[in-house]
C-alpha positions as CSV (number, residue, x, y, z in Angstrom):
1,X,90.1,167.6,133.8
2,X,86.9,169.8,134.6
3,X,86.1,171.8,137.3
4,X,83.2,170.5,139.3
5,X,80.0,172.6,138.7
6,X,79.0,172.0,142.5
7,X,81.7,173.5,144.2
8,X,81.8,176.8,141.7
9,X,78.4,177.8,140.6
10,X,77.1,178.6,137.5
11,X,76.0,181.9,135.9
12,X,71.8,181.7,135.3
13,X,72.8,183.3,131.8
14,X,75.5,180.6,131.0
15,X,72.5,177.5,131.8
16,X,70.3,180.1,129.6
17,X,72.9,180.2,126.9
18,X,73.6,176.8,127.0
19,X,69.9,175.8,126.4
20,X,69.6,178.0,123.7
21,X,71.6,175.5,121.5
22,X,68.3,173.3,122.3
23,X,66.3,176.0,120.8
24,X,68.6,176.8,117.7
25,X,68.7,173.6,116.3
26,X,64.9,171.9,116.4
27,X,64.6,173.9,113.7
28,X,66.4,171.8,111.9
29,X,65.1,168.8,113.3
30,X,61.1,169.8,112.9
31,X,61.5,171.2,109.3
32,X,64.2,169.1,107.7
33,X,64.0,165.9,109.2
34,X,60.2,165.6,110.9
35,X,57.8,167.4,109.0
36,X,58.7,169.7,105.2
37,X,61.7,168.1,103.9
38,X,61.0,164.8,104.4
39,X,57.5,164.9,103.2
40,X,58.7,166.7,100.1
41,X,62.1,164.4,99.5
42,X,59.3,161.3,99.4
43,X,56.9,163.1,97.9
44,X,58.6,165.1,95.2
45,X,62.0,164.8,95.1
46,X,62.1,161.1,94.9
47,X,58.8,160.5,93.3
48,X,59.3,159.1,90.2
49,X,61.2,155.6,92.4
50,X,57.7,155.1,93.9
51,X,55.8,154.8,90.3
52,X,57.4,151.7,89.6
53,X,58.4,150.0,93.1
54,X,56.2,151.7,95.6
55,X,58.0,152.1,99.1
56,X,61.1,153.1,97.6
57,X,61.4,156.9,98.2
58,X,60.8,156.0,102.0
59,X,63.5,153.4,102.0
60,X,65.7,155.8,100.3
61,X,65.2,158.6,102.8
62,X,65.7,156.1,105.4
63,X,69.1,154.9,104.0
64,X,70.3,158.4,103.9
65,X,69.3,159.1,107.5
66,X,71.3,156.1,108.5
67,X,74.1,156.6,106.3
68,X,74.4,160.1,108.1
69,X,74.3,158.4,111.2
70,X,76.7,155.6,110.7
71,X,79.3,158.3,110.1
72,X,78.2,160.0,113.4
73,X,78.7,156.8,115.1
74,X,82.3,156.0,113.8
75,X,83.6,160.0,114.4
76,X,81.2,160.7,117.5
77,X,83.5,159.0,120.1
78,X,86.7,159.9,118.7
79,X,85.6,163.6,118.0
80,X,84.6,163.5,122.0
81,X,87.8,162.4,123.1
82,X,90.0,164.7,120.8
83,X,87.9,167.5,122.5
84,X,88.8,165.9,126.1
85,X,92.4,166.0,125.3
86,X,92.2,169.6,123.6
87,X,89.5,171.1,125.6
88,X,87.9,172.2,122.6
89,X,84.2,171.0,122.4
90,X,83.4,174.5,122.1
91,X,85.5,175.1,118.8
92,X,84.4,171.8,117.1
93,X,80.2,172.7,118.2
94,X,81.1,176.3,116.1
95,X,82.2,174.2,113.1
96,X,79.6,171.2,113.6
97,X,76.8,174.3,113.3
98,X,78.4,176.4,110.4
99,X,78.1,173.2,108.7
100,X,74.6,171.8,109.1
101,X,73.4,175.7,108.2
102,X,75.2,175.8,105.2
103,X,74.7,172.4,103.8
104,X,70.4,173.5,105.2
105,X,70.9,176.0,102.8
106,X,72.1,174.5,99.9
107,X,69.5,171.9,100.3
108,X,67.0,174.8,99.0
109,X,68.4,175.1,95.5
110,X,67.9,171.0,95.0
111,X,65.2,170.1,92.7
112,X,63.4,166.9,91.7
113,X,66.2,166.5,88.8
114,X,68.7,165.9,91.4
115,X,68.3,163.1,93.7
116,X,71.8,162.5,94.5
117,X,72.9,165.7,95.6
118,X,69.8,165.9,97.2
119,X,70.6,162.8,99.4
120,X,74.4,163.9,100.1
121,X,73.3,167.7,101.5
122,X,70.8,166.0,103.3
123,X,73.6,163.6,104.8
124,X,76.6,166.6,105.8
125,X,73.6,168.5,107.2
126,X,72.7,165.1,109.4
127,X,76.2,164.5,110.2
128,X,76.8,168.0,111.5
129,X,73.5,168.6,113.5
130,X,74.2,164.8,114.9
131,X,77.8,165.9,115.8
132,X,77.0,169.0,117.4
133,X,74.2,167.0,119.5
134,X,76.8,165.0,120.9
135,X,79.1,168.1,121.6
136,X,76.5,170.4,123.4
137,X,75.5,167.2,125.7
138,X,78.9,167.0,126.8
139,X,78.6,170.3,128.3
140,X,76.0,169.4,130.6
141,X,77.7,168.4,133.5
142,X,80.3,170.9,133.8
143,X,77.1,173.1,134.4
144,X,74.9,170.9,136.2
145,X,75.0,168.8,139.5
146,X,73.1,165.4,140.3
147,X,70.8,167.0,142.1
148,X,69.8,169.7,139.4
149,X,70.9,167.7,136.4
150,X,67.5,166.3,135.3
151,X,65.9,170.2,135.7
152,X,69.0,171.6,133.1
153,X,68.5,169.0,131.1
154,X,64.3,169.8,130.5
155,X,64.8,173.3,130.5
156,X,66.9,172.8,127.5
157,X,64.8,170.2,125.5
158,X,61.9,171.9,126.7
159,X,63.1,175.7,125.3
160,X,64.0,173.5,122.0
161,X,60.6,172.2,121.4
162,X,59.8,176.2,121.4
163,X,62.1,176.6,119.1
164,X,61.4,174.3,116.5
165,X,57.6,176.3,117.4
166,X,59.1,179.3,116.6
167,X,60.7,177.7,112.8
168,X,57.6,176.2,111.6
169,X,55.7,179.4,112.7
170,X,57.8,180.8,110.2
171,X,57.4,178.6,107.5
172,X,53.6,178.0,108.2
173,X,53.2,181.7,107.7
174,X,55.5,181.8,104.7
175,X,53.4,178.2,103.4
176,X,50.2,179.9,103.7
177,X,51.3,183.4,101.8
178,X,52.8,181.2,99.2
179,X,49.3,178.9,98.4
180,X,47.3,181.8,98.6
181,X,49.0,183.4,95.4
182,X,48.8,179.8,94.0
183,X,52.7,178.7,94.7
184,X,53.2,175.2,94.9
185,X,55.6,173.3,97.2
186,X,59.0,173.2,94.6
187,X,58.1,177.0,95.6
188,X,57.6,177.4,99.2
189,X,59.9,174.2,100.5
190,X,62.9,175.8,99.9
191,X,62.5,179.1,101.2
192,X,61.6,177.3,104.4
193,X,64.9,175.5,104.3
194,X,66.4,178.8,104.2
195,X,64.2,180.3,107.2
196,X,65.5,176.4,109.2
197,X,69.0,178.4,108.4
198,X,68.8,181.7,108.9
199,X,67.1,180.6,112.3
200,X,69.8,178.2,113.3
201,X,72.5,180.5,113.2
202,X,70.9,183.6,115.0
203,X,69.6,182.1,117.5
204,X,73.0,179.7,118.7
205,X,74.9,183.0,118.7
206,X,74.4,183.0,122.7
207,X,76.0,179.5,122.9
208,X,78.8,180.7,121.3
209,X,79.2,183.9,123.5
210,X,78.2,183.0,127.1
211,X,79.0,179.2,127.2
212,X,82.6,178.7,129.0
213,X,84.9,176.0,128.0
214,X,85.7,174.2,131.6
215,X,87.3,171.6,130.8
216,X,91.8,171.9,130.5
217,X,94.2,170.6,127.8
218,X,95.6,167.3,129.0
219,X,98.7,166.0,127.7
220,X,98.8,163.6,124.8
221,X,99.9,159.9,126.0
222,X,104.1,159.3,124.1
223,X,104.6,159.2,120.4
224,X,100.8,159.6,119.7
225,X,98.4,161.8,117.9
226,X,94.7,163.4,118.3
227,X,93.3,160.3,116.7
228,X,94.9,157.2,117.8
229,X,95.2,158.9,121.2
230,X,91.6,159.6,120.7
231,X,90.7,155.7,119.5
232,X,92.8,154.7,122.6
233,X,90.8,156.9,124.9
234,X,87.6,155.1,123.6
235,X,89.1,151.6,123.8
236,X,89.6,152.4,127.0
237,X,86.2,153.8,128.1
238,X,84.3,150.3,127.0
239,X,87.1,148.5,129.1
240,X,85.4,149.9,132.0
241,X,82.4,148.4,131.6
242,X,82.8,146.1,134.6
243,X,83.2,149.4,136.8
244,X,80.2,151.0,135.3
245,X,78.0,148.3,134.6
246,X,74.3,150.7,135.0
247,X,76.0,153.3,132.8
248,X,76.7,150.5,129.7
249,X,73.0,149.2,130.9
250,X,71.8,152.0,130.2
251,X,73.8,152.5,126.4
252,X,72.2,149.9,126.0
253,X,68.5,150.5,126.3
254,X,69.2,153.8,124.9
255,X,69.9,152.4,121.6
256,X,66.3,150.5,122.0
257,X,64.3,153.0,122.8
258,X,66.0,155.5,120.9
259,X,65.8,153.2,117.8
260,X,62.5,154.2,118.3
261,X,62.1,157.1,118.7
262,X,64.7,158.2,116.0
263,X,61.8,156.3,113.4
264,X,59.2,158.1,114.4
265,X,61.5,161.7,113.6
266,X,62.1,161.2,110.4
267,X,58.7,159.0,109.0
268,X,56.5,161.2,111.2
269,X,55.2,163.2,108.5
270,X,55.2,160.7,105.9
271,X,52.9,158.3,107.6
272,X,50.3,161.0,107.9
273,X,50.9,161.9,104.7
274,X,50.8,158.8,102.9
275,X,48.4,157.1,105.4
276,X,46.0,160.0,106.4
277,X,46.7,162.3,103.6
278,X,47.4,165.4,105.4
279,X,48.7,167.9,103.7
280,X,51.6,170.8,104.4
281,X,50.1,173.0,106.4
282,X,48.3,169.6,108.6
283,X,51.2,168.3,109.0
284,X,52.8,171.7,110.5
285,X,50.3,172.4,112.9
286,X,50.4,168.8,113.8
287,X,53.8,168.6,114.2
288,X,53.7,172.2,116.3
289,X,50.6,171.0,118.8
290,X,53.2,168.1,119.8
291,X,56.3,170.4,120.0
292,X,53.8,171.8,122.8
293,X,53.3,168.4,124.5
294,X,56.7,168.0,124.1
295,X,57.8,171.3,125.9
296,X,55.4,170.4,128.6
297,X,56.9,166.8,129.3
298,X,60.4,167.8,128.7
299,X,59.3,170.4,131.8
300,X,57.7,168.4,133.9
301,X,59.8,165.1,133.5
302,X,62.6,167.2,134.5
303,X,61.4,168.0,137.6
304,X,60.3,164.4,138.3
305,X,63.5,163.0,137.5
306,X,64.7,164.8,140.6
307,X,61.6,164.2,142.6
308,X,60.9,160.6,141.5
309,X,64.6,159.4,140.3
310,X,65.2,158.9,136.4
311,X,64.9,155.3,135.7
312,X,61.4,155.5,137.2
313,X,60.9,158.9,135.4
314,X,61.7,157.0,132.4
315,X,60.1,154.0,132.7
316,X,56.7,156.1,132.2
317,X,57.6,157.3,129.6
318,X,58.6,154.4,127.5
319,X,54.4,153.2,128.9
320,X,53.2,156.0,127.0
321,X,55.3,155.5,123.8
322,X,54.4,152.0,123.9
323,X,50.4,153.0,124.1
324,X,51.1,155.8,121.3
325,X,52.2,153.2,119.1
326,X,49.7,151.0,119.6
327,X,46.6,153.7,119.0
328,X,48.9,154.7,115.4
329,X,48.8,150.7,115.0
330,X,45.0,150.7,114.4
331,X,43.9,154.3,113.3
332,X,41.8,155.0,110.4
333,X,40.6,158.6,111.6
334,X,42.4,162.2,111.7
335,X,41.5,162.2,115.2
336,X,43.4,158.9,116.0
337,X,46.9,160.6,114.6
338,X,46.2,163.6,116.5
339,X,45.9,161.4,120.0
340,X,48.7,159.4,119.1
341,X,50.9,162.4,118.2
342,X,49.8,164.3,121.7
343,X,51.2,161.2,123.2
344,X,54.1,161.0,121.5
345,X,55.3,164.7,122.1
346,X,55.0,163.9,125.9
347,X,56.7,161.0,125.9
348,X,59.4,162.4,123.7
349,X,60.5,165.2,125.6
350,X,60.2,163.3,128.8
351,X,63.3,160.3,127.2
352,X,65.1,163.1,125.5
353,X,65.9,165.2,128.8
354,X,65.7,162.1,130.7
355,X,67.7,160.1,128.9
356,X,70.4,162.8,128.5
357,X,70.1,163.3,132.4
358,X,70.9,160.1,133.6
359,X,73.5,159.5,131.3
360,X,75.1,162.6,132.5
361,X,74.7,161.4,136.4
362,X,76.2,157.8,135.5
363,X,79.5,159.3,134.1
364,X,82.6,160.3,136.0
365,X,83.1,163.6,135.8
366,X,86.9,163.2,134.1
367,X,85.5,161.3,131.4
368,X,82.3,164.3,129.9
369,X,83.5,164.6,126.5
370,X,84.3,160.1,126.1
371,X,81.2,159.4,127.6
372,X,79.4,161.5,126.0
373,X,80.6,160.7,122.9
374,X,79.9,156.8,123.0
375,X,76.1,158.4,124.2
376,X,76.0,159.7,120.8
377,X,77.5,156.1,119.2
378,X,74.5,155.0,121.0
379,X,72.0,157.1,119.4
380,X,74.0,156.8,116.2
381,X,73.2,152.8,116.3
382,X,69.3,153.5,117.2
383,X,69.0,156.1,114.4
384,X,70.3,153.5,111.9
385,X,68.6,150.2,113.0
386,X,65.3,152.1,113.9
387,X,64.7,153.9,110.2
388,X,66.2,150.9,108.1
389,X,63.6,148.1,110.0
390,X,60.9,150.8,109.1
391,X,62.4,151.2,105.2
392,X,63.3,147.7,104.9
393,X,59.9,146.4,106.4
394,X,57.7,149.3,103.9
395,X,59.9,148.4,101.0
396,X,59.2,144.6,100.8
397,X,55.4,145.1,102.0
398,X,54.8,147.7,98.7
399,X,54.3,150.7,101.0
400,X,52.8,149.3,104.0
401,X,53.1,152.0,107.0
402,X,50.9,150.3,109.6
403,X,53.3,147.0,109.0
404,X,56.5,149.0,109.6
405,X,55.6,150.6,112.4
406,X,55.5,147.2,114.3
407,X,59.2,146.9,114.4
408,X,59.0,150.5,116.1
409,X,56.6,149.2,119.4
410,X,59.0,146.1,119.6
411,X,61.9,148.5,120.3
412,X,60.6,150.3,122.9
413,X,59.0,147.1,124.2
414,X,62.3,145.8,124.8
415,X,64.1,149.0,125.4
416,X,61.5,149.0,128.8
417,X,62.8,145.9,129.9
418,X,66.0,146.5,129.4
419,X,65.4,149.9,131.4
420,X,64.1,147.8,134.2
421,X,67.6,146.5,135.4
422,X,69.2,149.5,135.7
423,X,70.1,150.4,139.1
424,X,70.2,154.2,139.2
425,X,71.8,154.7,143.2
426,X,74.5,151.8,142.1
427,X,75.5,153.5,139.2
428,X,75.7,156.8,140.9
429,X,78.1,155.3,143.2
430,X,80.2,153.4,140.8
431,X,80.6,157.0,138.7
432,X,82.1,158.6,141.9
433,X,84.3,155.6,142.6
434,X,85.6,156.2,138.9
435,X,86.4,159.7,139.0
């Protein structure tokens, strides 16, 4: 059980605290997966597969996101009901962080002769920054009510989106010491892995002190352990479906939309790369001008979540991914990728704190850590089928970005109508009934 955030309130320094996870880990995000590292893995690590089948780096960077993500989506849900029954999502978020730092780390003494380690330190540290995504969302509404929930959830996106800011500060400074004494990127790229690190874990250490576990040990059900309990619990969860049938809705547009979204992450950098030829320090003050816009709709879309409701909230904001797709469809300027990626930062911060919002105010209150877990399976299944479309699709069409990115609009086409039948005061009502 957890104790109910609206009859107890909650420290400003724990919200603070909690939100600081936000910040710590778009580092990781922004360098590894958006901008740097994948730029670099496709551009230099695995090189040499593009001079004789072009579009294969991309696929394989793609494949190693998803593989990373399919085992996200088979642990998530178990990992968030063992941590229901053991009231431990604190202890595994510590373990889920050590490890995505560490295996950041690592990454930095990989070279261009090593593709395949490359590809498996790149999958723990996926795995682990996945997992603990799933863990610190679980959190949310032991500290948050309905009626705030949508505000807690953009101040934490919004203080990442600085975050990741203050990361690729780092490493734009440390980029632009490096080319100036005439250092190439098998130079700079991995100290900026370690500054992703060494950021990571400093700046989580207030998580880890302020943030109370609420939640209480239940009992395990007869002549069963953590894990089958655990699969039990999940089996469970999607039998009640029929009582929640907005929440499952709303899983389900989720992994449209966020199949989406979870392309334009990680092939960001190389479309603009490979398309626009920007180079590293473009592509970080690119990628830093939208972790502004992002901030800044993570903010405001909190706010009118609670004002405007969250299905309408989001339902904007899947308009405006669907025109920022559409102006990256046809550009042939640097000025068209720098409208497109303004668009894009607003729209992104406005679905991830919106998305994370409503899923939290559709869920019954016993049932955080389950919930929350098959949120993640949800994002799990996005962040595989929204990569391998783009891979696949650039792959057979010998490179072609523009092509690829078609199978990215259709998903957020179709993740707004889907979005469209969820009713948001029904589902409210059927969580309370379920508690």
């Amino acid at each position: 059980m957890t104790e109910s955030p609206a009859s107890k309130p909650v420290p400003a320094r724990e919200i603070i605290s909690w939100a600081f996870y936000d910040f710590a880990n778009s580092g990781y995000t922004t360098v590894v997966l958006t901008t740097i590292y994948s730029a670099y893995f496709v551009g230099v690590v695995a090189a040499e597969l593009d001079s004789g089948e072009p579009g294969s780096a991309t696929l394989l960077w793609t494949l190693a996101i998803a593989a990373a993500n399919f085992i996200v989506l088979i642990s998530g849900p178990i990992v968030g009901a063992i941590a229901d029954f053991r009231a431990s999502k604190k202890a595994f978020l510590f373990a889920s962080s050590v490890a995505c730092v560490a295996a950041t780390a690592l990454l930095s003494t990989v070279g261009p002769e090593n593709v395949a380690f490359a590809v498996l330190l790149l999958t723990i540290s996926s795995v682990a920054f996945t997992s603990g995504e799933n863990l610190i969302a679980a959190f949310l509404p032991e500290i948050a009510s309905n009626k705030n929930m949508g505000r807690i959830s953009g101040y934490g996106w919004s203080l990442g989106y600085f975050g990741g800011l203050l990361t690729l500060g780092c490493c734009l400074a440390y980029i632009n010491y490096a080319t100036g004494r005439g250092l190439d990127a098998t130079h700079y790229v991995p100290v900026c892995l370690l500054i992703t690190a060494i950021v990571f874990a400093v700046t989580a250490t207030p998580t880890f002190v302020w943030l109370r576990e609420r939640a209480t040990p239940q009992k395990l059900p007869p002549r069963k352990g953590y894990i089958s309990a655990g699969f039990g619990h999940v089996l469970t969860t999607l039998s009640h479906a029929r009582q929640l049938p907005d929440l499952f809705r709303f899983l389900l547009c989720i992994v449209l939309f966020q199949a989406g979204v979870a392309t334009v992450v990680v092939t960001a950098a190389i479309f603009a790369q490979d398309v626009m030829q920007f180079d590293s320090q473009q592509l970080i003050i690119l990628i830093m001008v939208v972790n502004l816009t992002a901030a800044v709709g993570a903010f405001l879309f909190g706010f009118a979540q609670d004002r405007f409701g969250s299905v309408n909230s989001l339902v904007a904001a899947l308009l405006i991914w669907i025109l920022a797709i559409a102006v990256a469809l046809q550009a042939s300027s640097e000025a068209d990728i720098w409208i497109t990626g303004n668009m894009i930062g607003l729209a992104m911060g406005a679905t991830q704190a919106g998305g994370r919002a409503l899923i939290g105010q559709l869920t019954p209150v016993s049932h955080n850590g389950e919930i929350f877990g098959l949120w993640g399976l949800a994002n799990r299944t996005a962040a595989i089928l929204g990569p391998i479309s783009y891979g696949v699709i650039n792959r057979l069409s010998g490179g072609d970005h523009q092509l690829s990115l078609i199978s990215t609009l259709v998903f957020f086409v179709v993740g707004l109508l889907v979005l469209l039948t969820v009713k948001e005061q029904r589902g409210h009502a059927a969580a309370a009934r379920a508690n």
